[in-house]
C-alpha positions in Angstrom: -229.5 55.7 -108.3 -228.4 52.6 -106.1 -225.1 51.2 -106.2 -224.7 48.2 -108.1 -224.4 45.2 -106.4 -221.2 43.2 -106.7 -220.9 39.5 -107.7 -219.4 36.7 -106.0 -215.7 37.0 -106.4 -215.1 33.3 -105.1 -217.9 30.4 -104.8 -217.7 28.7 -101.3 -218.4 24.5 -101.0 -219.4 23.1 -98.4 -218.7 19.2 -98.2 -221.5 17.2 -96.3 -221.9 13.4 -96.3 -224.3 11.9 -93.7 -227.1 13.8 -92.7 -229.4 11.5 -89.6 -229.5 11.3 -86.1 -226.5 8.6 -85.1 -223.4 10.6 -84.5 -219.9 10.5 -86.2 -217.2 12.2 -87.9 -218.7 12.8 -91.3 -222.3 13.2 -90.1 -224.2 16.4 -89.1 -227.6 16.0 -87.4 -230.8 16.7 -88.9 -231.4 19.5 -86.2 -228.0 20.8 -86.9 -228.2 21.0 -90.9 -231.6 23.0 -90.5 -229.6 25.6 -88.0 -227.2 26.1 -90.8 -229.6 26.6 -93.2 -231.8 28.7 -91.3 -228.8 31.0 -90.6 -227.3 31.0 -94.2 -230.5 32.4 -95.2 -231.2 35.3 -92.3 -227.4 36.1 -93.6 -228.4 36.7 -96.9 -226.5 33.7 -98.2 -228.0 31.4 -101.0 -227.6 28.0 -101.6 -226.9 27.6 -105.3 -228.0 24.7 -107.6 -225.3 22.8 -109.2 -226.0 24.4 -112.8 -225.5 27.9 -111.7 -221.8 26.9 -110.2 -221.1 25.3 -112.9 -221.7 28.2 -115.0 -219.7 30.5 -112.6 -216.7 28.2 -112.5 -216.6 27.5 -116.0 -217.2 31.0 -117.8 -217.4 33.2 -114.9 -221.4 33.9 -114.8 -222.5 36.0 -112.7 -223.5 34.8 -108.8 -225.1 36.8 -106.1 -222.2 38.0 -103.7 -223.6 36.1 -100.9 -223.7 32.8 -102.2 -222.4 29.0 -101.3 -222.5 25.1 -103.1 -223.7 22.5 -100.5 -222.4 19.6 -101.7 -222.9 15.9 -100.4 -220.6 12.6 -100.9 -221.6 9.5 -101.6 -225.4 9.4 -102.3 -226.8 8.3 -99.0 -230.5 8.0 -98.6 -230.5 10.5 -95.4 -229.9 13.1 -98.1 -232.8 12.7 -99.8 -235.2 12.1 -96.8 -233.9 14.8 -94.0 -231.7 17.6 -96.6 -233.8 17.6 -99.1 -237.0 19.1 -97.2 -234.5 21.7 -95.4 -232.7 22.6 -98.4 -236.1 23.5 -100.1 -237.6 25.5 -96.8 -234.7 27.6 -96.6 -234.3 28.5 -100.4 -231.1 26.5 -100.8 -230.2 24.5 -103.8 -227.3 21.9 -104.4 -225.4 19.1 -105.6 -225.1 15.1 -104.3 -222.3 13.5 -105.7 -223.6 9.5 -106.0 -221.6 6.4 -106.6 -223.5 4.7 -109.0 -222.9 1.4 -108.4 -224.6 1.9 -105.1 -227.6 2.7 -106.8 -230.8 0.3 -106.7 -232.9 0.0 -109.4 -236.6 0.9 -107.5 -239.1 3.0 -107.0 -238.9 6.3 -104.7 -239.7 5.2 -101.1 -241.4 8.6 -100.7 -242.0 11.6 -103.1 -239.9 15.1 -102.5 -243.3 16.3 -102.0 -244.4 14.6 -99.2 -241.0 15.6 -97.7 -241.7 18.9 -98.3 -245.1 18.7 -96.5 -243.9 16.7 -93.5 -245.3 13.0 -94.7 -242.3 11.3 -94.6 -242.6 8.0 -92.7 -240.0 7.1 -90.9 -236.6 5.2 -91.9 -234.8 3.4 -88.8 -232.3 2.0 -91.5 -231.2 5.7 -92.6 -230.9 7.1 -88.9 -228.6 3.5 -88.1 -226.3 2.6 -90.8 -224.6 0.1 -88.5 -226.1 -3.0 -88.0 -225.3 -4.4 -84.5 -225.4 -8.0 -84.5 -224.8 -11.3 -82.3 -221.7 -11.1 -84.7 -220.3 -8.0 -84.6 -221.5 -4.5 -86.1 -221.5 -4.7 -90.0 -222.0 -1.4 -91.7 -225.8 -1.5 -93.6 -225.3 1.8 -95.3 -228.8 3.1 -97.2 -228.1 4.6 -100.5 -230.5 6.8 -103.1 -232.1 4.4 -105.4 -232.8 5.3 -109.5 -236.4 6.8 -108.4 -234.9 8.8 -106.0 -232.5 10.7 -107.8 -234.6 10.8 -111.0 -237.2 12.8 -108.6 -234.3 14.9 -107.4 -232.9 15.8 -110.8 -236.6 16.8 -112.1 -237.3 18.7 -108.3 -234.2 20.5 -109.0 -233.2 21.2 -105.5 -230.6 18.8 -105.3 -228.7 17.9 -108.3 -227.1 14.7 -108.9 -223.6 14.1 -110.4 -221.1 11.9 -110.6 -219.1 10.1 -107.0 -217.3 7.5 -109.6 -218.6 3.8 -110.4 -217.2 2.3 -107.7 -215.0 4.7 -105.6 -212.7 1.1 -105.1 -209.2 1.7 -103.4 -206.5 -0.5 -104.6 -204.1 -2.4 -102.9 -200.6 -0.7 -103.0 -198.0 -3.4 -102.8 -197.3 -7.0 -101.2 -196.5 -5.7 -97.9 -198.8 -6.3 -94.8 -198.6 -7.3 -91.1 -201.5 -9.3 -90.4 -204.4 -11.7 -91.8 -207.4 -9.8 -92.9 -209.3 -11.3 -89.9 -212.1 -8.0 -88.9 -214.0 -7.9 -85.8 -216.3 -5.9 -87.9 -217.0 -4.5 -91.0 -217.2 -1.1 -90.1 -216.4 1.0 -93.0 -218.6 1.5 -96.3 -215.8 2.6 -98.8 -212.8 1.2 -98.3 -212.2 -2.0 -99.8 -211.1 -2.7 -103.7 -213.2 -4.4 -106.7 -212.4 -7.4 -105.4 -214.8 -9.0 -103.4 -214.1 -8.9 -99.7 -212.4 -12.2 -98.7 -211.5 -13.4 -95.2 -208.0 -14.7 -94.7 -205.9 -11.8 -97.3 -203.2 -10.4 -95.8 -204.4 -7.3 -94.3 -202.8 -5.5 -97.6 -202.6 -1.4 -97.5 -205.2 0.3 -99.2 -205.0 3.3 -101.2 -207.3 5.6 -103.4 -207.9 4.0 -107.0 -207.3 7.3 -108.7 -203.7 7.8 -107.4 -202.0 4.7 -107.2 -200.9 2.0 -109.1 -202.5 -1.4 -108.1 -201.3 -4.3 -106.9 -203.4 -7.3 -108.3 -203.9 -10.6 -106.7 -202.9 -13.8 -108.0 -206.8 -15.9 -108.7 -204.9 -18.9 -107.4 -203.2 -17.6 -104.3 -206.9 -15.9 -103.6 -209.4 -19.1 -103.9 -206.7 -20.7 -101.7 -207.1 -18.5 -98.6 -211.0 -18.8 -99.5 -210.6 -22.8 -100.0 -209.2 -22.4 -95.9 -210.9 -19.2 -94.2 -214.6 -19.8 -93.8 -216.2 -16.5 -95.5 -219.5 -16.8 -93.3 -218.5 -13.8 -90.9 -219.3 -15.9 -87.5 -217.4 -18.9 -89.2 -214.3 -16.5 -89.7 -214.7 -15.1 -86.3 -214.1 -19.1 -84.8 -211.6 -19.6 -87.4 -209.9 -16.8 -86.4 -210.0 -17.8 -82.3 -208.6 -21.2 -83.7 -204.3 -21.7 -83.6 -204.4 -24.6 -85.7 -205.9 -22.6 -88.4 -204.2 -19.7 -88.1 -200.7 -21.7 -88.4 -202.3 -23.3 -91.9 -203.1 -19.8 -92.7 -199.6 -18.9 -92.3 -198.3 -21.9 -93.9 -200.2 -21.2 -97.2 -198.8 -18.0 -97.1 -195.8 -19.4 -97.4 -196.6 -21.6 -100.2 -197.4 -18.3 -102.2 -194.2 -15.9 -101.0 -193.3 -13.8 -103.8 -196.1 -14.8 -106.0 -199.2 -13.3 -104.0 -200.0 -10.9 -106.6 -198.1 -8.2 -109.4 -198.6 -4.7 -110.3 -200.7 -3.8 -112.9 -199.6 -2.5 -116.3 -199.4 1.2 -117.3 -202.2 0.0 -120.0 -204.4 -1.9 -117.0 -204.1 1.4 -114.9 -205.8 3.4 -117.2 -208.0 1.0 -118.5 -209.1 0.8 -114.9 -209.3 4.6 -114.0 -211.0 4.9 -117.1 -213.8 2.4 -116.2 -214.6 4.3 -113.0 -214.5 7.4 -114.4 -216.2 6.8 -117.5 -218.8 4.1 -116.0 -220.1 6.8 -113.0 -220.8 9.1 -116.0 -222.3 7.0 -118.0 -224.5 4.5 -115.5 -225.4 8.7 -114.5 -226.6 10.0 -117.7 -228.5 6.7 -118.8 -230.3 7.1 -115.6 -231.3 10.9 -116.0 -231.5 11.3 -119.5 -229.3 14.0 -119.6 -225.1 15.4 -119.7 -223.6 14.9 -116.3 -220.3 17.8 -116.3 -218.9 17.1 -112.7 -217.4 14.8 -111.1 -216.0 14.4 -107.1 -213.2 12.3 -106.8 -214.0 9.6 -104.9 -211.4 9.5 -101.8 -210.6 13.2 -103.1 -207.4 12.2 -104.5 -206.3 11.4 -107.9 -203.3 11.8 -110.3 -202.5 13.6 -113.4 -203.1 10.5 -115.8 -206.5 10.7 -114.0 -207.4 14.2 -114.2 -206.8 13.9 -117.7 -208.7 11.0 -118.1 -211.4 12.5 -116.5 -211.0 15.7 -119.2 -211.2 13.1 -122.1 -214.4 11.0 -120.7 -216.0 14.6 -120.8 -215.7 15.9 -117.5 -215.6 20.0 -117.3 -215.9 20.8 -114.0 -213.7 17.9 -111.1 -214.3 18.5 -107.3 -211.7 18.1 -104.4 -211.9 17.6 -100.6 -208.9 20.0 -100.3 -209.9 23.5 -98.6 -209.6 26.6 -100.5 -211.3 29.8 -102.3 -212.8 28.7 -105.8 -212.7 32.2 -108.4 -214.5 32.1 -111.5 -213.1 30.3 -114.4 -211.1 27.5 -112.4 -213.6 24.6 -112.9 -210.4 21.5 -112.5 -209.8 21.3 -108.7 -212.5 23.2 -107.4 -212.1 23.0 -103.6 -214.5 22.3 -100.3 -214.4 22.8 -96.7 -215.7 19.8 -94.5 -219.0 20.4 -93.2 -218.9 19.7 -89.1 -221.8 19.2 -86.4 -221.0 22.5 -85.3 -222.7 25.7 -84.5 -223.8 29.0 -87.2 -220.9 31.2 -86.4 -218.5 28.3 -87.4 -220.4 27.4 -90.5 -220.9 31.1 -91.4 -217.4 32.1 -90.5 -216.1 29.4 -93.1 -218.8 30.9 -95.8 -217.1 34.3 -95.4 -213.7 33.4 -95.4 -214.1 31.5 -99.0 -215.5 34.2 -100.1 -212.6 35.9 -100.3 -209.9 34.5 -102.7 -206.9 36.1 -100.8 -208.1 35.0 -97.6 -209.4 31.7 -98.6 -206.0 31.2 -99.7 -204.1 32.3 -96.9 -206.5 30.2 -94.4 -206.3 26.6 -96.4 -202.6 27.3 -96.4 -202.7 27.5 -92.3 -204.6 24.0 -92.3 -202.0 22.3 -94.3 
């Protein structure tokens, strides 16, 4: 009589974001994500769908031994049009973690079946999310709209879930060194809920889930907007201009020591609870059905948050912190970054997750 087969003892994650053809630090070529597919499967190692980890984190179901959750941030178009079709020739399942107020309200721009098949047209947008200019390069980011991800969820190949509302930093105190004054706008998540303005002081930014937030006085705001041009090429000449810059620097000083205040203990949750509760919420509307995970957005968060997140009815939280994820530990279940690198390195990380003890022992090294 054969040996029974062992279940998984931990459930690796792999943490993706961009998948298309213009390189960077947290994207991974289309030819590249089909290597580490192919490989994963010749090595016997499944994919997952989002349900099945769920289960296995939660209440310890039972999981192939050779398995793995490919996960992606954000909710970026590129998933759908190049992952999808790779996940689904390879056997792999997933999860996409979407921030829904990224999310347009349209129509898919192509079905998961003609992905499948090859008939995708091509996207120019998804392979350059950075839009070179006369001006400067502003960041044009393409995001999965409502048809899309309804098409996903009902495909079941890659599961949505929950990225936050707004995955909004805050600013973390009155301190700064210089006027917000950009030679681009480089970044998509980085700013807060308030609308980008010109002329701030270049005020530190920190993950909304963590911090406490420092909130800007209305008056001291439509000031610097009443004097900084908010037309980018406009602030770019503004910004070249010494005049301007010393009445930039004199309405500063009009408003020392009353730029802005910290929030309330009652305004920080309120707030937390908004982004928590409005990504699950704008989430399930859209699907028609329970959303149980969340990524935090930034990866970082605090215990008010984390319990927040337990009361708004989420049951299973992901981190970007490295680590082995046994059954049964659904709160802080953790990922390794996904890189543009070869099999062995993606299939050496598989294996060492795998293994509680040395998953440990290996995030602990990377501290």
């Amino acid at each position: 009589m054969p040996m029974k087969r062992a279940g998984a003892k931990s459930l690796p994650a792999a943490m993706y974001h961009y998948v298309n053809c213009r390189a960077g630090a947290i994207t991974v070529s289309p030819t590249r994500f089909e290597e580490h597919c192919r490989a994963l499967a010749e090595h016997g190692i499944r994919g997952v769908g989002l349900r099945e980890a769920e289960e296995f984190l939660l209440h310890g179901a039972s999981l192939p031994e050779k398995s793995l959750l490919i996960t992606f941030d954000d909710g970026f178009f590129d998933n759908y049009l190049y992952a999808l079709p790779l996940l689904h020739k390879y056997g792999h399942r997933g999860a996409v973690f979407v921030v829904t107020e990224r999310i347009a309200e349209d129509a898919a721009r192509v079905s998961p079946e003609d992905l499948k098949a090859g008939r995708a047209p091509l996207f120019p947008e998804a392979r350059l999310p950075v839009e070179l200019g006369a001006d400067g390069p502003i960041r044009r980011d393409v995001f999965l709209n409502s048809g899309e991800l309804k098409a996903m969820d009902a495909d079941g190949t890659l599961t949505p879930a929950s990225h936050g509302r707004g995955h909004y930093g805050v600013f973390l105190g009155p301190e700064y060194n210089v006027p917000f004054l950009p030679l681009s706008l480089g970044r998509t998540f980085f700013y807060t809920d308030l609308d980008v303005v010109f002329g701030l002081p270049d005020f530190r930014v920190g993950p909304g889930l963590l911090h406490r937030a420092f909130v800007l006085n209305p008056a001291f705001v439509e000031a610097v907007k009443a004097l900084v041009p908010q037309n980018f090429a406009a602030m770019r000449r503004f910004a070249r201009s010494a005049a301007g810059l010393a009445d930039l620097e004199r309405l500063y000083g009009r408003f020392a020591g009353n730029m802005g205040r910290f929030e309330t203990p009652a305004e920080g949750r309120a707030r937390m609870r908004r982004e928590l509760a409005g990504g699950k919420e704008d989430l399930e509307k859209m699907l028609g059905r329970e959303v149980r995970s969340l990524c935090w957005p930034w990866g970082k968060y605090s215990d008010e948050a984390a319990c927040l997140a337990k009361e708004v009815g989420f049951t299973v939280c992901f981190t970007t912190a490295e680590g082995p994820n046994p059954p049964g530990r659904p709160s802080a279940v953790h990922r390794f970054k996904a890189k543009d690198k070869g099999t062995f390195w993606v299939l050496s990380r598989v294996r060492i997750y795998s293994r509680p003890l040395a998953g440990r022992l290996y995030a602990a090294c990377r501290i």
